[in-house]
MIDOTOR-883560 format. One record per residue (C-alpha): z negated, y, x negated. Coordinates in steps of 0.02 Angstrom, whole numbers, plus 50000, padded with zeros to 5 digits. Each point is the difference from the previous one (the first is absolute). Last residue first. Layout:
BEGIN
<atom><pz>Z</pz><py>Y</py><px>X</px></atom>
...
END
This chain:
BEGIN
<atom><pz>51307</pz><py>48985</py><px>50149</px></atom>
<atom><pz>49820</pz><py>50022</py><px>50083</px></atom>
<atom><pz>49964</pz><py>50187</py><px>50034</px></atom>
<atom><pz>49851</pz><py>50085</py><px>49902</px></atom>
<atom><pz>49814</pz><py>50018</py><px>50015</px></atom>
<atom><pz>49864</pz><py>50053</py><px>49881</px></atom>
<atom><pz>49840</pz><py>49973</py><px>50053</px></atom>
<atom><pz>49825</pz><py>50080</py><px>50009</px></atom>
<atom><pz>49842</pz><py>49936</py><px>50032</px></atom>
<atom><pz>49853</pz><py>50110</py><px>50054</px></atom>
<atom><pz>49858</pz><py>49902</py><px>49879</px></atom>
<atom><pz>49829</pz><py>49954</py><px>50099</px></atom>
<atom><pz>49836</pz><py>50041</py><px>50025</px></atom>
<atom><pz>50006</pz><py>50062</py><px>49806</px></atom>
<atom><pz>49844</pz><py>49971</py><px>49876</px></atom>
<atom><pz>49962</pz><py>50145</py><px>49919</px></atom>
<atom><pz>50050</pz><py>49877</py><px>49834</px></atom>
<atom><pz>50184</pz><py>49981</py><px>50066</px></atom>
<atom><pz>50021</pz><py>50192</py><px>49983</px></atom>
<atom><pz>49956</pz><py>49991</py><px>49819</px></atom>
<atom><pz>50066</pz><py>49850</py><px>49962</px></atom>
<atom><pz>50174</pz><py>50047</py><px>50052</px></atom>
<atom><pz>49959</pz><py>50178</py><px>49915</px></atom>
<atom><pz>49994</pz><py>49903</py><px>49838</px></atom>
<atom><pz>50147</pz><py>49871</py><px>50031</px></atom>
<atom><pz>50127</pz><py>50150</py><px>50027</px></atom>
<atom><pz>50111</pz><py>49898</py><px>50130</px></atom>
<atom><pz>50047</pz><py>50161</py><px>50102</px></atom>
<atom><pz>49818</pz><py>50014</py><px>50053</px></atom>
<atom><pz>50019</pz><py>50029</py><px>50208</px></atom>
<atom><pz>49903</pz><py>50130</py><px>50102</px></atom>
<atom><pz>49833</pz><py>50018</py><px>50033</px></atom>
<atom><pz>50001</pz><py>49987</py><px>50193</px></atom>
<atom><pz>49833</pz><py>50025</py><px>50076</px></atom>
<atom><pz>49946</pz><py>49903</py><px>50154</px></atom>
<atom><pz>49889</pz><py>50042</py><px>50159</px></atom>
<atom><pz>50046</pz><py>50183</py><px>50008</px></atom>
<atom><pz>49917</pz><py>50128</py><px>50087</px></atom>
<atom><pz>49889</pz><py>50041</py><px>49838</px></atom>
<atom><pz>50156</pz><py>50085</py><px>49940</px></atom>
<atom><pz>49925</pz><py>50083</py><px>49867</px></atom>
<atom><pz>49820</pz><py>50041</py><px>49915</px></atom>
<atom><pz>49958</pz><py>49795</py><px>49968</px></atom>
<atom><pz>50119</pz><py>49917</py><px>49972</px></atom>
<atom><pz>50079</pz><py>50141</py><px>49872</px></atom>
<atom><pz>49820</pz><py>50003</py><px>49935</px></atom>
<atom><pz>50015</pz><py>49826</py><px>49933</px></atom>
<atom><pz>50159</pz><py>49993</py><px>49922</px></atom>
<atom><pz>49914</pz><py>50159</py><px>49897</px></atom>
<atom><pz>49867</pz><py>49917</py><px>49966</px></atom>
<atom><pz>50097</pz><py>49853</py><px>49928</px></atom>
<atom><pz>50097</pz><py>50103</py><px>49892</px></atom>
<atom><pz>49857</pz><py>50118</py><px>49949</px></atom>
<atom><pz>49919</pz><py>49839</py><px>49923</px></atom>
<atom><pz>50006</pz><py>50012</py><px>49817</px></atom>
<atom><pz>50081</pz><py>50183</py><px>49957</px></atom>
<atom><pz>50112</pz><py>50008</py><px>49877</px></atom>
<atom><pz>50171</pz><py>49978</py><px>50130</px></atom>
<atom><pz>49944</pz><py>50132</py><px>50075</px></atom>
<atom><pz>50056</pz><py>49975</py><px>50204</px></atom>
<atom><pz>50166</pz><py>49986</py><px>50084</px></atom>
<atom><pz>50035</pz><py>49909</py><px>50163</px></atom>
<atom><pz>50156</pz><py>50028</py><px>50084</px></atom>
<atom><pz>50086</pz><py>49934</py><px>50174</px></atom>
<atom><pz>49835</pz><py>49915</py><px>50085</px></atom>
<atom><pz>50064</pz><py>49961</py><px>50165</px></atom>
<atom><pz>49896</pz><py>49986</py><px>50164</px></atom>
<atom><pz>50017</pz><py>49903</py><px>50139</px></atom>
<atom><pz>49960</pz><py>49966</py><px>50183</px></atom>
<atom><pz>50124</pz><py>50110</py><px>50073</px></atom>
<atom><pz>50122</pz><py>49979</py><px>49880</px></atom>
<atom><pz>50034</pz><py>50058</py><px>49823</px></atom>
<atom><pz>49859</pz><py>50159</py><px>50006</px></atom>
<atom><pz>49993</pz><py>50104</py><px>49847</px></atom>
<atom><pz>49961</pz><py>50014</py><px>49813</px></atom>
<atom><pz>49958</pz><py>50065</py><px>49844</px></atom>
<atom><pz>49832</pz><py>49971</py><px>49873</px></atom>
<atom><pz>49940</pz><py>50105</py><px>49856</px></atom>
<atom><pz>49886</pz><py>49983</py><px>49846</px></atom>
<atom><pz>49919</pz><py>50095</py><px>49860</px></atom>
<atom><pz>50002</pz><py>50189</py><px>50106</px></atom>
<atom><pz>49890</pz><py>50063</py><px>49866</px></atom>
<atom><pz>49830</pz><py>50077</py><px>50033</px></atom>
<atom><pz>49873</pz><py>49849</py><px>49918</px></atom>
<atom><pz>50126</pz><py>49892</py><px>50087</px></atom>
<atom><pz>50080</pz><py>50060</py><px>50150</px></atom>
<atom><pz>50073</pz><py>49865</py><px>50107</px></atom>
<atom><pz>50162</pz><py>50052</py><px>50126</px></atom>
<atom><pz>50041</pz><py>49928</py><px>50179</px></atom>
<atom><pz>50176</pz><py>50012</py><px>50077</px></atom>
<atom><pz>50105</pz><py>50026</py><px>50152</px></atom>
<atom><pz>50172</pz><py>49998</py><px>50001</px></atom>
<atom><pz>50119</pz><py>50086</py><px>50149</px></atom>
<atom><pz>50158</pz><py>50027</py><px>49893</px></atom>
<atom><pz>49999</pz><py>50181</py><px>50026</px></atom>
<atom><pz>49814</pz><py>50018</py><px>49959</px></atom>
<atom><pz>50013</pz><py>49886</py><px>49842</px></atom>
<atom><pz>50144</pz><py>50082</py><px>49942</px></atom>
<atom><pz>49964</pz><py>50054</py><px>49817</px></atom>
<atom><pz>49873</pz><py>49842</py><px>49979</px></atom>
<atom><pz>50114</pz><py>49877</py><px>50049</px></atom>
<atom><pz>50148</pz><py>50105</py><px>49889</px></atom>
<atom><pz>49865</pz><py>49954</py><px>49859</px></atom>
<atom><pz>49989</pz><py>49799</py><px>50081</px></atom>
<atom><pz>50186</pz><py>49997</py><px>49998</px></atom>
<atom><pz>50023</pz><py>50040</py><px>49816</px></atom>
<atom><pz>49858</pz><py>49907</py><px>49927</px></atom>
<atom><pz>50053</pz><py>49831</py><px>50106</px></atom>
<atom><pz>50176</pz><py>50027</py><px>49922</px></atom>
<atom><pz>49940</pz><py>50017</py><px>49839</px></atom>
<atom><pz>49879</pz><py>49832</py><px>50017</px></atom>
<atom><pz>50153</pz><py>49892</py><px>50070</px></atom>
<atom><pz>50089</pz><py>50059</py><px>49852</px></atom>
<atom><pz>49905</pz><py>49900</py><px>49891</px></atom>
<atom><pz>49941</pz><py>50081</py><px>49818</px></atom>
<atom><pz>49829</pz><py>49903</py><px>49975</px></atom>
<atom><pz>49951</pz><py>50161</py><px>49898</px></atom>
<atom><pz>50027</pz><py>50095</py><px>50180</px></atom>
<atom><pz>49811</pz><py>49939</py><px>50063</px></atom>
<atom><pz>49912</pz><py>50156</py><px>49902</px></atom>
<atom><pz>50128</pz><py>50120</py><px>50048</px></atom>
<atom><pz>50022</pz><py>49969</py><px>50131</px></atom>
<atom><pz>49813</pz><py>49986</py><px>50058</px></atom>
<atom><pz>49976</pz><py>50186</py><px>49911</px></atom>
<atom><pz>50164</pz><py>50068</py><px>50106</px></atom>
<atom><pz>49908</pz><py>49937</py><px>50154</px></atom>
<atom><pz>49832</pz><py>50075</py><px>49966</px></atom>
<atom><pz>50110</pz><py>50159</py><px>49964</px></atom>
<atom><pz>50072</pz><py>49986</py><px>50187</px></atom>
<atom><pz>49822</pz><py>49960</py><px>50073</px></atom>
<atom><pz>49956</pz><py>50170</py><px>49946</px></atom>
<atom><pz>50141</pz><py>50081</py><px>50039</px></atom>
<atom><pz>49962</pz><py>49925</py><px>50175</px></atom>
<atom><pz>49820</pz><py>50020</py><px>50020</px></atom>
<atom><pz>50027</pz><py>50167</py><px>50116</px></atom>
<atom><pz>50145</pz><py>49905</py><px>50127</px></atom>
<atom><pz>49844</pz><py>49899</py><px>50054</px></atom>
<atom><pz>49956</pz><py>49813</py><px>49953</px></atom>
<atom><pz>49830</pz><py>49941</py><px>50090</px></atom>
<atom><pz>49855</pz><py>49998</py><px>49901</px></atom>
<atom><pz>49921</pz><py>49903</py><px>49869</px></atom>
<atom><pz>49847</pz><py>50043</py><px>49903</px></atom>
<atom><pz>49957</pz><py>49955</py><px>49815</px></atom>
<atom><pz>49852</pz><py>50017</py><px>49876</px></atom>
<atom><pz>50045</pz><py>49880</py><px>49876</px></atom>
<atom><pz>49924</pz><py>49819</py><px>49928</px></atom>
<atom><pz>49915</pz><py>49929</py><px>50125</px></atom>
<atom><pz>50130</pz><py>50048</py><px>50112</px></atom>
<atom><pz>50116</pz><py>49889</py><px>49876</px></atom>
<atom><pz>49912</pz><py>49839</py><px>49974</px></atom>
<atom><pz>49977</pz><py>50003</py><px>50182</px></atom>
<atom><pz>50148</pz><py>49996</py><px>50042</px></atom>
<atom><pz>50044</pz><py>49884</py><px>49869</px></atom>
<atom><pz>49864</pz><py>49869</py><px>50059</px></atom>
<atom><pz>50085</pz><py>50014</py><px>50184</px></atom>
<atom><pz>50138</pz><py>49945</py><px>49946</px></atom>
<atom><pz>49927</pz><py>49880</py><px>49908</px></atom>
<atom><pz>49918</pz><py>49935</py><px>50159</px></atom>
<atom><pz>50147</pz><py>49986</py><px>50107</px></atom>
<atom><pz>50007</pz><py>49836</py><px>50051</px></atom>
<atom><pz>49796</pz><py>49992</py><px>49997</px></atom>
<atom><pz>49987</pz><py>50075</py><px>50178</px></atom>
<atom><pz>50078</pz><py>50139</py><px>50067</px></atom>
<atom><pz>50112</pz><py>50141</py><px>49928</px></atom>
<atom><pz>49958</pz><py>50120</py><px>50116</px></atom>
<atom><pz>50142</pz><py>50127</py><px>50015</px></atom>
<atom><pz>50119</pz><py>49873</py><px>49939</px></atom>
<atom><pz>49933</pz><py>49862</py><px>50110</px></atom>
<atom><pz>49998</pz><py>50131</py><px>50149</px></atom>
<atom><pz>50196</pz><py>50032</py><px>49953</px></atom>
<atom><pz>50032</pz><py>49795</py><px>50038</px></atom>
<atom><pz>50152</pz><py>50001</py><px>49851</px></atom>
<atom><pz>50164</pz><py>49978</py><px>50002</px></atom>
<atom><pz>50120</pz><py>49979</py><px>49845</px></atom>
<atom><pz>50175</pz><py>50039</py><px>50005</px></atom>
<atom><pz>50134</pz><py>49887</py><px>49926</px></atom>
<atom><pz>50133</pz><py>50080</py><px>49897</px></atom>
<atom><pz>49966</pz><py>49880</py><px>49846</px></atom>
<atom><pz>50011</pz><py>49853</py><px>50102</px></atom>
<atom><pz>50159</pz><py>50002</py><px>50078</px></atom>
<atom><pz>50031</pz><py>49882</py><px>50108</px></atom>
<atom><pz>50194</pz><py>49926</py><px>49996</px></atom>
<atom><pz>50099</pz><py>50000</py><px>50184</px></atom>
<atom><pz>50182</pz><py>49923</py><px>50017</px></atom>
<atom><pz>50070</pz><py>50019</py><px>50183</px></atom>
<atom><pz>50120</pz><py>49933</py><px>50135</px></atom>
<atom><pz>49886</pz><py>49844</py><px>50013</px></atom>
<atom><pz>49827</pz><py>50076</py><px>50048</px></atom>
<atom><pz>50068</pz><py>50086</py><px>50121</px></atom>
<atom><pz>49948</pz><py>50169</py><px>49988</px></atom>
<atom><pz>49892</pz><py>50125</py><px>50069</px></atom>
<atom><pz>49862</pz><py>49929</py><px>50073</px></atom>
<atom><pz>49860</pz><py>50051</py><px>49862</px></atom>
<atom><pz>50090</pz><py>50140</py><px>49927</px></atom>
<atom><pz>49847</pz><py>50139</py><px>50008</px></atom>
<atom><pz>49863</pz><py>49852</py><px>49963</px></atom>
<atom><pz>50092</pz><py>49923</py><px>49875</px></atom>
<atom><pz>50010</pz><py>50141</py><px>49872</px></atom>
<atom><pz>50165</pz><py>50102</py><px>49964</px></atom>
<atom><pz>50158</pz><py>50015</py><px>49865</px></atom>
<atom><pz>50151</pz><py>49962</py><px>50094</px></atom>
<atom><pz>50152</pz><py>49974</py><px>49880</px></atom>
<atom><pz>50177</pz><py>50079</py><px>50021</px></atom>
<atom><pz>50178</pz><py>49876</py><px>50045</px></atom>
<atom><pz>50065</pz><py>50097</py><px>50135</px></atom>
<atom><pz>49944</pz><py>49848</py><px>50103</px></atom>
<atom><pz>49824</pz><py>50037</py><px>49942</px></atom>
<atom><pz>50021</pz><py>50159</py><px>50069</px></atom>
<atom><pz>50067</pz><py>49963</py><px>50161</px></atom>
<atom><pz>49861</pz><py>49872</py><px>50030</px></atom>
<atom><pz>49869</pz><py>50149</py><px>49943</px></atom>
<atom><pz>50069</pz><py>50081</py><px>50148</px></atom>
<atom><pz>49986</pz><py>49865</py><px>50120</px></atom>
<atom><pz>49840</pz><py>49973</py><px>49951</px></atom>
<atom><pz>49929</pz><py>50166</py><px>49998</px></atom>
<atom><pz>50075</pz><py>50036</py><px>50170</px></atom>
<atom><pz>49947</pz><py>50197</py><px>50038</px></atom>
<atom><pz>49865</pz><py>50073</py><px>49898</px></atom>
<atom><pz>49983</pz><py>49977</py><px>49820</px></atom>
<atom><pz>50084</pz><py>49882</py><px>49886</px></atom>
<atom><pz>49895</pz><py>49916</py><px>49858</px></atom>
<atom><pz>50060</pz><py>50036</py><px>49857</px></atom>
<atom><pz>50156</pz><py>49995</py><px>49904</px></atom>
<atom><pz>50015</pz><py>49932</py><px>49815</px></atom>
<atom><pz>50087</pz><py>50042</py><px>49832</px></atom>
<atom><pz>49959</pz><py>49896</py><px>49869</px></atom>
<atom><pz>49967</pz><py>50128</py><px>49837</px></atom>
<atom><pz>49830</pz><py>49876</py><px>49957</px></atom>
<atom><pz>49898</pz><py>50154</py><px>50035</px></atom>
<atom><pz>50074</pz><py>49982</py><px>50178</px></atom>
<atom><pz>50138</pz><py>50128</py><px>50073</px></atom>
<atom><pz>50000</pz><py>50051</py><px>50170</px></atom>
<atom><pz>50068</pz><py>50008</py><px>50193</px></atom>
<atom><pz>49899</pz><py>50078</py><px>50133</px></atom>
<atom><pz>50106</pz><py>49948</py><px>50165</px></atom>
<atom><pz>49960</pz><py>50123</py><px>50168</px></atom>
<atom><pz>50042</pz><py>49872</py><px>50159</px></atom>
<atom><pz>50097</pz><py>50078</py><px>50125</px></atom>
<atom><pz>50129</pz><py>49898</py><px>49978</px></atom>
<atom><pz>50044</pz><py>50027</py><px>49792</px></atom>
<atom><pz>49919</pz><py>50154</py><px>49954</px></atom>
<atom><pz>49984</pz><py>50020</py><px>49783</px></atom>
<atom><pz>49868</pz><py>50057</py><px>49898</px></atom>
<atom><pz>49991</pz><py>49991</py><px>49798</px></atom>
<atom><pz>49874</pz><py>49955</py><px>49888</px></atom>
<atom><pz>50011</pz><py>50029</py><px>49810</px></atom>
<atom><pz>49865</pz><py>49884</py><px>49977</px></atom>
<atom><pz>49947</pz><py>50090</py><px>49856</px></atom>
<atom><pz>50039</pz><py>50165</py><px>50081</px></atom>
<atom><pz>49954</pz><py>49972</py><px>50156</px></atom>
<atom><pz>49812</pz><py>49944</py><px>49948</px></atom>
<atom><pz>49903</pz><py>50150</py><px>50071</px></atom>
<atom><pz>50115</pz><py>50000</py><px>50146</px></atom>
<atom><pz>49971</pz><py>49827</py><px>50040</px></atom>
<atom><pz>49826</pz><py>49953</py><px>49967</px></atom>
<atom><pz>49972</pz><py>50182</py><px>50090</px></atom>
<atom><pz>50090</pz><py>49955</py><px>50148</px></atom>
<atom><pz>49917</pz><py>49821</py><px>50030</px></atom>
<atom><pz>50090</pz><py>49857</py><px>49984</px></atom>
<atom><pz>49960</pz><py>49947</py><px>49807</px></atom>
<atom><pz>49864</pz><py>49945</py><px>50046</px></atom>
<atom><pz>50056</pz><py>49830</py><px>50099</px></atom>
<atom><pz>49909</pz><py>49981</py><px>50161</px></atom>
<atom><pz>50072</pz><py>50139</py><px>50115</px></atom>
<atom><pz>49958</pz><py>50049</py><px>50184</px></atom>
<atom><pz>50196</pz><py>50008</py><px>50046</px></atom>
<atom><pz>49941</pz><py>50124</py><px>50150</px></atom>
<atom><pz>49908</pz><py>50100</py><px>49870</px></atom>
<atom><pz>50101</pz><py>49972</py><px>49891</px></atom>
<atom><pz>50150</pz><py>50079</py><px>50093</px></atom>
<atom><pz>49891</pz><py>50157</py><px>50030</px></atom>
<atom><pz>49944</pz><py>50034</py><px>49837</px></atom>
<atom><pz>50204</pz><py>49975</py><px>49947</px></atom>
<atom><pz>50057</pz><py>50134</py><px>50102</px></atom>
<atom><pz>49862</pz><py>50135</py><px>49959</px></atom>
<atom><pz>50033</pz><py>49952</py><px>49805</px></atom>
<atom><pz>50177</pz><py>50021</py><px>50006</px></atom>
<atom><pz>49977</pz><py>50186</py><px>49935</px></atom>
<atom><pz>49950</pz><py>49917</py><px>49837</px></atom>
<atom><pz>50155</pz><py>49959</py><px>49960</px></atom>
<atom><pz>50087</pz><py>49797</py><px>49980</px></atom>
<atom><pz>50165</pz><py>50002</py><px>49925</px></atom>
<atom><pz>50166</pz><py>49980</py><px>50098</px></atom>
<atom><pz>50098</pz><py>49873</py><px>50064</px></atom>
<atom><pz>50166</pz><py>49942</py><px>50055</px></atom>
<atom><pz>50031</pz><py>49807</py><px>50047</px></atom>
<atom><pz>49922</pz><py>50023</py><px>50137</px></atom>
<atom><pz>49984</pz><py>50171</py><px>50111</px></atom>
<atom><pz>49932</pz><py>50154</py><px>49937</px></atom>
<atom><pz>49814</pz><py>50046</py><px>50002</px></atom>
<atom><pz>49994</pz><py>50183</py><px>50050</px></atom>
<atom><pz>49915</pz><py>50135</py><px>49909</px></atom>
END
């Protein structure tokens, strides 16, 4: 269906997928939320919409905050285009690296924003996890494969109602802290899981002792990256979380120098959590709008 012309719009469909594969991989993306999947699997949330405005294809969205945003435009004069936009009075939401140029630094108001900042990670220190950094990680791994017969293999359309009640289980068990954010992770990772060959995701699945007990989705971001999009293992068993975090480095993607885990949305647990695998860096993201 075609994209109309700015200011009209229309929703995001899954038959935009071929379209938007190739404009990233031109754009070759830092921020995960530009990838197809991110995008489609999160359209509702985000309520993301796309627009044309001179040849360039505008995605714009909705933050958990209800701030609406546009991002990044693709193709044609990004600059120029997001200058029209910010005229018209809308907020750029992007990292540094894919503005980096854009703007004079007087005709603009930018604010970081922390809680959407992806974290990178060396994948070969994930895979590895070298040296005394990571040595309680690697005390929980082996805290649990001393502890259950287990094998891990890649994910295949066959574990998927498997991996689907694992996922209902994790809901159900994390839900009691009652946060949106966690329902709407639940309901894009099952329609993850439901599309994965559509949507292009790869995956890697533990058995413990028979059960599918933890699962892992994700794809390429750029040509030297890999993002992480869900993660979901037992929540009762000590040290599944960190193997599976593991395998994922290891079994996928092992063309990739960096791994991009995605952002915590200010939840101070997972912020230590992905802070204690010790990131190479954070992908920054800002928030940009017109000056008055």
């Amino acid at each position: 269906m075609e994209i109309p012309q700015y200011p009209v719009s229309r929703l995001l469909q899954l038959g935009d997928k071929a379209l938007f594969d190739s404009m990233f991989s031109l754009f070759q993306p830092q921020m995960s939320e530009l990838t197809f999947a991110n995008l489609y699997l999160f359209r509702k949330v985000h309520n993301y919409h796309l627009s044309m405005l001179d040849g360039s294809i505008v995605v714009f969205g909705k933050g958990y905050d209800g701030r609406e945003y546009f991002l990044p435009p693709l193709g044609g004069d990004g600059a120029a285009v997001s200058e029209k936009m910010l005229k018209d009075g809308l907020m750029l939401f992007g990292n540094e690296e894919s503005i980096a140029g854009w703007f004079d630094g007087d005709s603009i108001e930018s604010g970081e924003d922390r809680d959407s900042c992806d974290y990178l990670y060396l994948r070969e220190e994930m895979a590895t996890l070298p040296g005394n950094r990571f040595h309680k990680k690697k005390n929980r791994i082996n805290y649990f494969t001393s502890r259950h017969a287990y094998q891990t293999d890649l994910l295949n359309v066959g574990d998927i109602t498997e991996c689907r009640k694992l996922l209902l289980s994790w809901h159900t068990s994390v839900n009691l802290i009652r946060e949106k954010a966690v329902d709407f992770d639940f309901e894009a990772c099952d329609e993850a899981l439901v599309l994965l060959e559509e949507l292009g995701l790869k995956g890697i699945v533990v058995r413990a002792d028979g059960v599918v007990s933890a699962f892992a989705l994700g794809e390429k971001l750029n040509d030297n990256t890999a993002v992480c999009h869900f993660e979901k293992a037992d929540p009762y068993m000590e040290g599944l979380a960190q193997l599976i975090n593991r395998e994922f480095a290891v079994r996928l993607f092992n063309d990739s120098i960096y791994i991009n885990r995605e952002q915590d949305l200010g939840e101070p647990g997972l912020r230590n959590a992905k802070l204690s695998y010790h990131p190479t860096r954070l992908v920054n993201k800002f928030r940009i709008i017109a000056k008055q």
